[in-house]
mmCIF file as gemmi writes it, N, C-alpha and C atoms, coordinates in Angstrom:
data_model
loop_
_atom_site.group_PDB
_atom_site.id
_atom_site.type_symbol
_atom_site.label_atom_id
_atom_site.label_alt_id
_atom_site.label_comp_id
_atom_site.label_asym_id
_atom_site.label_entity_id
_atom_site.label_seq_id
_atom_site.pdbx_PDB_ins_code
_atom_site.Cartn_x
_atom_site.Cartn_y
_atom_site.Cartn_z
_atom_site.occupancy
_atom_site.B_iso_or_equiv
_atom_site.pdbx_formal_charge
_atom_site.auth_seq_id
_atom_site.auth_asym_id
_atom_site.pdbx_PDB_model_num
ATOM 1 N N . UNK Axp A 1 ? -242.925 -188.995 94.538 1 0 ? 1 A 1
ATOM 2 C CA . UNK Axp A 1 ? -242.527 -187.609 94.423 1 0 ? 1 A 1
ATOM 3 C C . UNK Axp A 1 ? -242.766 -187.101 92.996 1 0 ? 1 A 1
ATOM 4 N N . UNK Axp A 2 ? -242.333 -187.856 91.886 1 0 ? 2 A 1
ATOM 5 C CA . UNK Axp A 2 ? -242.631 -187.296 90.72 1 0 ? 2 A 1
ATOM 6 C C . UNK Axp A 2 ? -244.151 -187.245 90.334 1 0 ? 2 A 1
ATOM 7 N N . UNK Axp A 3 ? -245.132 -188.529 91.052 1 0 ? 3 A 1
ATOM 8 C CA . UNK Axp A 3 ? -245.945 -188.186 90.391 1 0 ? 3 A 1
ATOM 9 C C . UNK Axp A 3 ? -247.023 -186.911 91.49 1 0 ? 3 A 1
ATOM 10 N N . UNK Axp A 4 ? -246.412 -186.524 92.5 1 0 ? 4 A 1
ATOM 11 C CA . UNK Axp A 4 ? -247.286 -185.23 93.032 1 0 ? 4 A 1
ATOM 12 C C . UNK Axp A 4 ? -246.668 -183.983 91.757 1 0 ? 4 A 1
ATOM 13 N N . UNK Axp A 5 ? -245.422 -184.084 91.216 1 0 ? 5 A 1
ATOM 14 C CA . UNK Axp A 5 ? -244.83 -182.693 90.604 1 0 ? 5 A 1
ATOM 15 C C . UNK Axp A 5 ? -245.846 -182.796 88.903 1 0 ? 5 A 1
ATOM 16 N N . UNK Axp A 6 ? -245.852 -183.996 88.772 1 0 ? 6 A 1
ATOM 17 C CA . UNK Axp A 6 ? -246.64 -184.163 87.627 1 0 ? 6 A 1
ATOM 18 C C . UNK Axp A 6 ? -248.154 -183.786 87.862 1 0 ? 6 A 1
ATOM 19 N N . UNK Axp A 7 ? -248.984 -184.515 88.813 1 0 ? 7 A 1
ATOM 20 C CA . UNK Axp A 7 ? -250.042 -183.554 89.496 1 0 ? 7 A 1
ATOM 21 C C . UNK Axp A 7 ? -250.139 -182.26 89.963 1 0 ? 7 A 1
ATOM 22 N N . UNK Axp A 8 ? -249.229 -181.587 89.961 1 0 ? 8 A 1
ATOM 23 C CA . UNK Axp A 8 ? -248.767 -180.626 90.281 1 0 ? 8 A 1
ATOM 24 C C . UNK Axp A 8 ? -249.056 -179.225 89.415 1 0 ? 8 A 1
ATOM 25 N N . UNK Axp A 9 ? -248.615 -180.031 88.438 1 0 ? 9 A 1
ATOM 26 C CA . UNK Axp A 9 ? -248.479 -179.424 86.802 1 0 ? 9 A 1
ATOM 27 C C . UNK Axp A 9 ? -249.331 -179.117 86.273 1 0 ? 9 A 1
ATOM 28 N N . UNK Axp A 10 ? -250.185 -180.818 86.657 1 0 ? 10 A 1
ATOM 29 C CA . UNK Axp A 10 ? -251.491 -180.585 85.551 1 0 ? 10 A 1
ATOM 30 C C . UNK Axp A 10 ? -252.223 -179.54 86.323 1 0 ? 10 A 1
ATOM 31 N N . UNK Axp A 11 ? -252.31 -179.148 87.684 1 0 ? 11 A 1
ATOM 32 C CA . UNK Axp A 11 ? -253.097 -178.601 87.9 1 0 ? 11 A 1
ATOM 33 C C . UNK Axp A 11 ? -252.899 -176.84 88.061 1 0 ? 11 A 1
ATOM 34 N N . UNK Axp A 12 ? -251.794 -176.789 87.792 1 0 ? 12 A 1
ATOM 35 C CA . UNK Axp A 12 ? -251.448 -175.36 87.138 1 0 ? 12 A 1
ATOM 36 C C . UNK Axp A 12 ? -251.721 -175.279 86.095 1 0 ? 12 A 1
ATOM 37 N N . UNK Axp A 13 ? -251.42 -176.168 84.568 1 0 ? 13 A 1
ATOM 38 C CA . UNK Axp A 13 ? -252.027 -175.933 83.731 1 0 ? 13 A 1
ATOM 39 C C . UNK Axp A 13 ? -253.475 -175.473 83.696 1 0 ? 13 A 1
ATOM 40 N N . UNK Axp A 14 ? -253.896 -176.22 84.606 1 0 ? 14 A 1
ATOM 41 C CA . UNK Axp A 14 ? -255.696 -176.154 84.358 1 0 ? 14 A 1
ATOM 42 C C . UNK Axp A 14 ? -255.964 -174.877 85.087 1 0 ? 14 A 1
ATOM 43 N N . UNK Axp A 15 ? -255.419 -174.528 85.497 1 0 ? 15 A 1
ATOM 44 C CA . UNK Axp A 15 ? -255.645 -173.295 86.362 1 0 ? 15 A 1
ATOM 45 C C . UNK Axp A 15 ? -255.386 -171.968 85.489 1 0 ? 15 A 1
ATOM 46 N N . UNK Axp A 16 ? -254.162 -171.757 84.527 1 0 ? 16 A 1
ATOM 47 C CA . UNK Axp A 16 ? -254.208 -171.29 83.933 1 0 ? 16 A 1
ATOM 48 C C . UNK Axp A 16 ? -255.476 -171.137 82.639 1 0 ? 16 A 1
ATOM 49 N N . UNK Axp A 17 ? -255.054 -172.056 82.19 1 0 ? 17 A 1
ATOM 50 C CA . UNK Axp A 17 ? -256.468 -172.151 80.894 1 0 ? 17 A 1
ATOM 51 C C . UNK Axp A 17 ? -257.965 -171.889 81.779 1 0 ? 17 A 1
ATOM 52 N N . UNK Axp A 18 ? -257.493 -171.792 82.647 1 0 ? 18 A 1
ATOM 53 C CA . UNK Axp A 18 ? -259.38 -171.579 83.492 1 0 ? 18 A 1
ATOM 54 C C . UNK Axp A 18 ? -259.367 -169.882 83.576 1 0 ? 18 A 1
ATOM 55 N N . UNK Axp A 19 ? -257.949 -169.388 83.932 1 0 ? 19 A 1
ATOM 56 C CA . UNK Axp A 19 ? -257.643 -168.023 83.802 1 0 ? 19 A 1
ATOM 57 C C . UNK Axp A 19 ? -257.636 -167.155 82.412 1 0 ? 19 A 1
ATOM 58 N N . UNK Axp A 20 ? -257.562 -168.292 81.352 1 0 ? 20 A 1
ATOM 59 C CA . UNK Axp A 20 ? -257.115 -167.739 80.256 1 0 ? 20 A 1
ATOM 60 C C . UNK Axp A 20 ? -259.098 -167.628 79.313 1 0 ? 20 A 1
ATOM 61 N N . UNK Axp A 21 ? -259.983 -168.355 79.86 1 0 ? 21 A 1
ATOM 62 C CA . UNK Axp A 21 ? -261.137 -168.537 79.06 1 0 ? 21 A 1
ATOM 63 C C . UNK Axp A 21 ? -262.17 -167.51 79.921 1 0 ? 21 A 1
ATOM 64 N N . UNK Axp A 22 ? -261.518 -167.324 81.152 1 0 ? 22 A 1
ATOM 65 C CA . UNK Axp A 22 ? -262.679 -166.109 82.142 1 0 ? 22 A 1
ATOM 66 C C . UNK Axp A 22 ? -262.704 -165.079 81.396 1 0 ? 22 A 1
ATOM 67 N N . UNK Axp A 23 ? -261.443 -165.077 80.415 1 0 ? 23 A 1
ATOM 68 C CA . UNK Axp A 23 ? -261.339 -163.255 80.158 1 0 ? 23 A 1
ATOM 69 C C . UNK Axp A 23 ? -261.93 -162.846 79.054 1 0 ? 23 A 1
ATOM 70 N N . UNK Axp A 24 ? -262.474 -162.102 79.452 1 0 ? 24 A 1
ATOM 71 C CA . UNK Axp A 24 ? -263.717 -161.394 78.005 1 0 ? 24 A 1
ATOM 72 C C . UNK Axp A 24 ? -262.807 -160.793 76.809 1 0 ? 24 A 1
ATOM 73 N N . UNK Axp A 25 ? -263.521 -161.432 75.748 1 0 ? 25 A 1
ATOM 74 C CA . UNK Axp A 25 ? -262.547 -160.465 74.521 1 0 ? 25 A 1
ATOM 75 C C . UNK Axp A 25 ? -263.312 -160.344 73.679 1 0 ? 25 A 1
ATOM 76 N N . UNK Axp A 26 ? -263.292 -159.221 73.265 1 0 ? 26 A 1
ATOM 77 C CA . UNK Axp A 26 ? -264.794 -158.619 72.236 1 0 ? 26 A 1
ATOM 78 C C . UNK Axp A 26 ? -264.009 -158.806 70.709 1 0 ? 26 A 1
ATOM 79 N N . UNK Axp A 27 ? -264.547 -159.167 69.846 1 0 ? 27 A 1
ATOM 80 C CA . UNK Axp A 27 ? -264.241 -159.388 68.346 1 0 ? 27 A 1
ATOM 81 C C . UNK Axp A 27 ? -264.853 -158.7 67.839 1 0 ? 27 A 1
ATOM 82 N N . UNK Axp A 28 ? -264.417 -157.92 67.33 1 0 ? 28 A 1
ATOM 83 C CA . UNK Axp A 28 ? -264.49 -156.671 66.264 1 0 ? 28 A 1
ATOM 84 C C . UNK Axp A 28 ? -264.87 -156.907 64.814 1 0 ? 28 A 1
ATOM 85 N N . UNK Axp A 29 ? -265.264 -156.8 64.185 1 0 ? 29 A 1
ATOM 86 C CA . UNK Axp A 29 ? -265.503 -156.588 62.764 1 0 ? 29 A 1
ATOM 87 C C . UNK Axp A 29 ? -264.305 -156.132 62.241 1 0 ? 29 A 1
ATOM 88 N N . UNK Axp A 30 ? -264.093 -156.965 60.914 1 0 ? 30 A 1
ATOM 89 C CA . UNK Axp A 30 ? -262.735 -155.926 60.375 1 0 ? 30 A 1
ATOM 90 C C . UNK Axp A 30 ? -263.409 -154.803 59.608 1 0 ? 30 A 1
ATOM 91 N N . UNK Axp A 31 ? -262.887 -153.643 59.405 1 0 ? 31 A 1
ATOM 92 C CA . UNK Axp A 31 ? -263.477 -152.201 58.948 1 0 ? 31 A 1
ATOM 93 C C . UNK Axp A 31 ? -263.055 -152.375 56.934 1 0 ? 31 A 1
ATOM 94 N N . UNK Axp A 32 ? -263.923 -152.742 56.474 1 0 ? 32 A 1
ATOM 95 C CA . UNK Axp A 32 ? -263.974 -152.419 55.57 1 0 ? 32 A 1
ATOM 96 C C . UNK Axp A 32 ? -264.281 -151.632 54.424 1 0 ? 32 A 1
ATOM 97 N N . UNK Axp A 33 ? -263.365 -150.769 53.479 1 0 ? 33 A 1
ATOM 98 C CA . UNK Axp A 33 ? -263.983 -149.666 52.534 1 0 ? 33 A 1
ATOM 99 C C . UNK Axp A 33 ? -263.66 -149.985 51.226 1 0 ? 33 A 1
ATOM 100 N N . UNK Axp A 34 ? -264.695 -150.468 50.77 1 0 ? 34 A 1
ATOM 101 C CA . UNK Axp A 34 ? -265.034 -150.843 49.227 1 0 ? 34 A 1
ATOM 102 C C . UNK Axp A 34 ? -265.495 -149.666 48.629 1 0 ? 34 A 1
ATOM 103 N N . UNK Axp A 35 ? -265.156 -149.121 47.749 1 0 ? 35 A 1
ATOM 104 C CA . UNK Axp A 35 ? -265.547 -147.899 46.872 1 0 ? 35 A 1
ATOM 105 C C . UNK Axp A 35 ? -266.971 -148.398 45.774 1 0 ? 35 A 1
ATOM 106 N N . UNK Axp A 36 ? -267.905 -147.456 45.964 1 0 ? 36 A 1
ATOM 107 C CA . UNK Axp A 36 ? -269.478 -147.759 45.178 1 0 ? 36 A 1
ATOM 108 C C . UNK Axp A 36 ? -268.815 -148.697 43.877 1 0 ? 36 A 1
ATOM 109 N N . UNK Axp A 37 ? -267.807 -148.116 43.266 1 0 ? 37 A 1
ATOM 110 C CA . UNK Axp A 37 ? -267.443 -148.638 41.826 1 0 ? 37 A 1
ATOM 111 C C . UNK Axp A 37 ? -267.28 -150.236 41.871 1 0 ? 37 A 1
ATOM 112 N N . UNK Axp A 38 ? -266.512 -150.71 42.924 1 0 ? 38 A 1
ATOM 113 C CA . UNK Axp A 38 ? -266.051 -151.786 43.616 1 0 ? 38 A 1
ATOM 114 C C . UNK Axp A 38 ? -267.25 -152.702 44.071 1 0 ? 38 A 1
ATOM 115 N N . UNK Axp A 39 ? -268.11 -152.05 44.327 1 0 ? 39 A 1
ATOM 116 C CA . UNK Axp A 39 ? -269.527 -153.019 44.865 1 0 ? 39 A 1
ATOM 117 C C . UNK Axp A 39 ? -270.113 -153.091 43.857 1 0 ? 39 A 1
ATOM 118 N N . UNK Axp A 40 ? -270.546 -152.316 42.722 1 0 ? 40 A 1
ATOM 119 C CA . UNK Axp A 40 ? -271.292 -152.539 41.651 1 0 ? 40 A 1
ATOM 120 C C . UNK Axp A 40 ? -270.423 -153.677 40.516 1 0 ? 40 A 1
ATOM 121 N N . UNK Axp A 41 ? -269.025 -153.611 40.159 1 0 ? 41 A 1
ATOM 122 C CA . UNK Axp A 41 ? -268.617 -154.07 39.725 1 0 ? 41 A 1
ATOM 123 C C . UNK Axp A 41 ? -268.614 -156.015 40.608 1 0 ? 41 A 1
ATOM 124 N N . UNK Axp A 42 ? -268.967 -156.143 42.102 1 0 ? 42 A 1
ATOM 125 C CA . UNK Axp A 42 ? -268.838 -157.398 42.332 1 0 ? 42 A 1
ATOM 126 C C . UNK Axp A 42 ? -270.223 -157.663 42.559 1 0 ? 42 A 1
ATOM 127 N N . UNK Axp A 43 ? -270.927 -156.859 42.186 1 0 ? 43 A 1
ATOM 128 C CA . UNK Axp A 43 ? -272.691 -157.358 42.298 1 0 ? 43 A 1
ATOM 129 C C . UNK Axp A 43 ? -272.403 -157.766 40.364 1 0 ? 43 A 1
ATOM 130 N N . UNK Axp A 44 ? -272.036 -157.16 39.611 1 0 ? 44 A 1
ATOM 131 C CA . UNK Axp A 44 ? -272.261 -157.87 38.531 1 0 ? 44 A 1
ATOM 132 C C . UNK Axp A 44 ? -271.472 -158.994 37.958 1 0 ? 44 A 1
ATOM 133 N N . UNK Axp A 45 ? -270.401 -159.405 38.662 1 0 ? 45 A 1
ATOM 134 C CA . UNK Axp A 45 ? -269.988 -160.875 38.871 1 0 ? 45 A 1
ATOM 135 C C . UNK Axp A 45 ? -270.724 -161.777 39.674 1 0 ? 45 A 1
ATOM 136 N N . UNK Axp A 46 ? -271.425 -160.935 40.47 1 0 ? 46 A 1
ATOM 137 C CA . UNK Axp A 46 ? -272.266 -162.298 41.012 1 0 ? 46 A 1
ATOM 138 C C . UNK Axp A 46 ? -273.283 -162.652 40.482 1 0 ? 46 A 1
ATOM 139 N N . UNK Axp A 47 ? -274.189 -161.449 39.276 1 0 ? 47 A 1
ATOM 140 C CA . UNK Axp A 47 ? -275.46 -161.513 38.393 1 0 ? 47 A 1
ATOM 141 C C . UNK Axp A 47 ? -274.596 -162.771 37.765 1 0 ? 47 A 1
ATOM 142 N N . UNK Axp A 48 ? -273.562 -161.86 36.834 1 0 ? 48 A 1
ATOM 143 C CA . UNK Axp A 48 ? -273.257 -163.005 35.553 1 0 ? 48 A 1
ATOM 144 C C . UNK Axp A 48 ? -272.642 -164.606 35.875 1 0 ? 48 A 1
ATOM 145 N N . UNK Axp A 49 ? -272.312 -164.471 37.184 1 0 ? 49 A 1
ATOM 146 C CA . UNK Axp A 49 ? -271.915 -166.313 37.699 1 0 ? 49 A 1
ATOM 147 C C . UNK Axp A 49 ? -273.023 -166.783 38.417 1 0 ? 49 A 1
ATOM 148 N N . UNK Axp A 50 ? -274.19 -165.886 38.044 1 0 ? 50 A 1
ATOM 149 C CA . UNK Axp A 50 ? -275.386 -167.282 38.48 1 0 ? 50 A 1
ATOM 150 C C . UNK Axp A 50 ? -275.84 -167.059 40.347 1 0 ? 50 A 1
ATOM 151 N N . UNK Axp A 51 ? -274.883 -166.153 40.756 1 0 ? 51 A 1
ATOM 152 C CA . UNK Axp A 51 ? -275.052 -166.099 42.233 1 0 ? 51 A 1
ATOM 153 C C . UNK Axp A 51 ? -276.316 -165.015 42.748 1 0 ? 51 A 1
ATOM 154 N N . UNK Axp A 52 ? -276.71 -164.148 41.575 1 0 ? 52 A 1
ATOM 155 C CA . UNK Axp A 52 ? -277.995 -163.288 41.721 1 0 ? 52 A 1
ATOM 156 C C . UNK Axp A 52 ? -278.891 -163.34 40.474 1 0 ? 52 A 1
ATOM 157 N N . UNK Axp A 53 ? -279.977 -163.582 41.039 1 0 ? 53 A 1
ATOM 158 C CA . UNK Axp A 53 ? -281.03 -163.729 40.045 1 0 ? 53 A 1
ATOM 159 C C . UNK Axp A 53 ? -281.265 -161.87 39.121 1 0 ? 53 A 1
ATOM 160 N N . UNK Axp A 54 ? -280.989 -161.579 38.052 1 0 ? 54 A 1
ATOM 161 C CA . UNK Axp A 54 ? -281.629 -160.341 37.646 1 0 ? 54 A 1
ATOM 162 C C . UNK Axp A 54 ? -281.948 -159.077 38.401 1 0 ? 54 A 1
ATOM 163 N N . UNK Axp A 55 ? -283.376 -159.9 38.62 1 0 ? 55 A 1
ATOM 164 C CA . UNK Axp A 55 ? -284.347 -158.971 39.396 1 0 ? 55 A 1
ATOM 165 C C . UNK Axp A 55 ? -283.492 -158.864 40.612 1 0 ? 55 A 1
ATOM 166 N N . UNK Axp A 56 ? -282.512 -159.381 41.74 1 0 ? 56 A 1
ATOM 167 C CA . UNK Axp A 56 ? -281.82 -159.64 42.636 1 0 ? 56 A 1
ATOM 168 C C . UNK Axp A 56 ? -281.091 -158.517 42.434 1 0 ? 56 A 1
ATOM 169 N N . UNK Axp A 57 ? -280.067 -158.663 41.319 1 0 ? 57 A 1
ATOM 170 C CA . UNK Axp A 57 ? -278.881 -157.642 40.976 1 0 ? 57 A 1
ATOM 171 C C . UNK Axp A 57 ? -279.766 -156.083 40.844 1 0 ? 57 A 1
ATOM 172 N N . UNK Axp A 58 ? -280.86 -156.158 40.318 1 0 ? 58 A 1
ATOM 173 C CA . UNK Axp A 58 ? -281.201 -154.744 40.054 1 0 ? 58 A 1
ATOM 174 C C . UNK Axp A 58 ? -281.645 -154.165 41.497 1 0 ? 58 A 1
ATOM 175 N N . UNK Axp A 59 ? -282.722 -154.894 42.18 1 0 ? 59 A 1
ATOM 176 C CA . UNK Axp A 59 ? -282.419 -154.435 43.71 1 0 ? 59 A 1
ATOM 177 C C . UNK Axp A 59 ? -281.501 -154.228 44.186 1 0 ? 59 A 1
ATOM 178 N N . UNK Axp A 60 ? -280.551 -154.67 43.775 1 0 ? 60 A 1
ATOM 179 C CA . UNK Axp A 60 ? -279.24 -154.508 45.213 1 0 ? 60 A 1
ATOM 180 C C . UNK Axp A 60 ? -278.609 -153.376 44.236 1 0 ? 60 A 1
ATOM 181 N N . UNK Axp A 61 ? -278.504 -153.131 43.196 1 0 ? 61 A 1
ATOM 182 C CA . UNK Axp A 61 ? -278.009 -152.107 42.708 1 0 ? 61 A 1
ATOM 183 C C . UNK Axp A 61 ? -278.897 -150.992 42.689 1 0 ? 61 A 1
ATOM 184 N N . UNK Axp A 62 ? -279.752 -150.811 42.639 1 0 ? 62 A 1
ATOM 185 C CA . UNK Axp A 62 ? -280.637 -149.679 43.343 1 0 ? 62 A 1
ATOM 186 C C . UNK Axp A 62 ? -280.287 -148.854 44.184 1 0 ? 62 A 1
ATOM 187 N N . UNK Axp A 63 ? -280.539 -150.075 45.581 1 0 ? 63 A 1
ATOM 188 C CA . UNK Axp A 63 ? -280.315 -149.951 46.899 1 0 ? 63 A 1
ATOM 189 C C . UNK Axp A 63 ? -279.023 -149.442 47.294 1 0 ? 63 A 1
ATOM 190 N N . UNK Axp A 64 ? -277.681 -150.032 46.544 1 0 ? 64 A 1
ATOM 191 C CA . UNK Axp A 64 ? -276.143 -149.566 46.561 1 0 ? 64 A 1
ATOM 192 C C . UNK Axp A 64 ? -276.187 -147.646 46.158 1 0 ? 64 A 1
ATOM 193 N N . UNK Axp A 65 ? -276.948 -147.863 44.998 1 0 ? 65 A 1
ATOM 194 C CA . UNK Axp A 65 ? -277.027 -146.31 44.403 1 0 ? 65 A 1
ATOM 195 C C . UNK Axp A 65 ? -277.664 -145.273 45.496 1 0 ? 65 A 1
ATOM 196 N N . UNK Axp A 66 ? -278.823 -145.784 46.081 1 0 ? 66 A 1
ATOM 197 C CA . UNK Axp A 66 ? -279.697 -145.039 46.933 1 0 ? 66 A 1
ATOM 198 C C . UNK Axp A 66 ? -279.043 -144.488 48.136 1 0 ? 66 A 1
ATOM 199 N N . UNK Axp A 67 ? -278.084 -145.636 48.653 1 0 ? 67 A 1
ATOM 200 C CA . UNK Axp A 67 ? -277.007 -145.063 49.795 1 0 ? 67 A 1
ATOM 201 C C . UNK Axp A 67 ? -276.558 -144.567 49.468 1 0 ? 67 A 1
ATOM 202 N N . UNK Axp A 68 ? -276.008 -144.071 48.719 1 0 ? 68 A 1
ATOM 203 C CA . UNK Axp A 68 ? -275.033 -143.107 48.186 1 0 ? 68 A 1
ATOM 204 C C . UNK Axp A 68 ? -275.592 -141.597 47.716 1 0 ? 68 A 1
ATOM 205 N N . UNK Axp A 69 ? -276.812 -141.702 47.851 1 0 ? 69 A 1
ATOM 206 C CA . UNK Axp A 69 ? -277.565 -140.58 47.56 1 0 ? 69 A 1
ATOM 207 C C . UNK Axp A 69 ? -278.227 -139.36 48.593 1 0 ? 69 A 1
């Protein structure tokens, strides 16, 4: 008897989690608003720690300016 209630179980569990992975859930992007000042200021922490080459930083700071234009 206990072990049909224990079979029992498991197979509600599994039934659930089979219910719980069918269901579609869309993941969103979190919405982020960085102000131009805010992006230029972390493009030139990334020039001066080595994470953008120069020529790198001046493209992307261009390109930051140009959107904005």
């Amino acid at each position: 008897m206990a072990r049909t209630i224990a079979s029992g179980g498991a197979i509600i569990a599994l039934c659930a989690l089979a219910a719980c992975s069918s269901a579609r859930t869309e993941v969103m992007p979190p919405t982020v608003n960085v102000s131009i000042g805010q992006q230029l200021i972390d493009l030139k922490k990334a020039r001066d720690g080595g994470a953008l080459a120069p020529k790198e930083y001046e493209q992307q700071v261009r390109k930051l300016i140009d959107s904005v234009q």
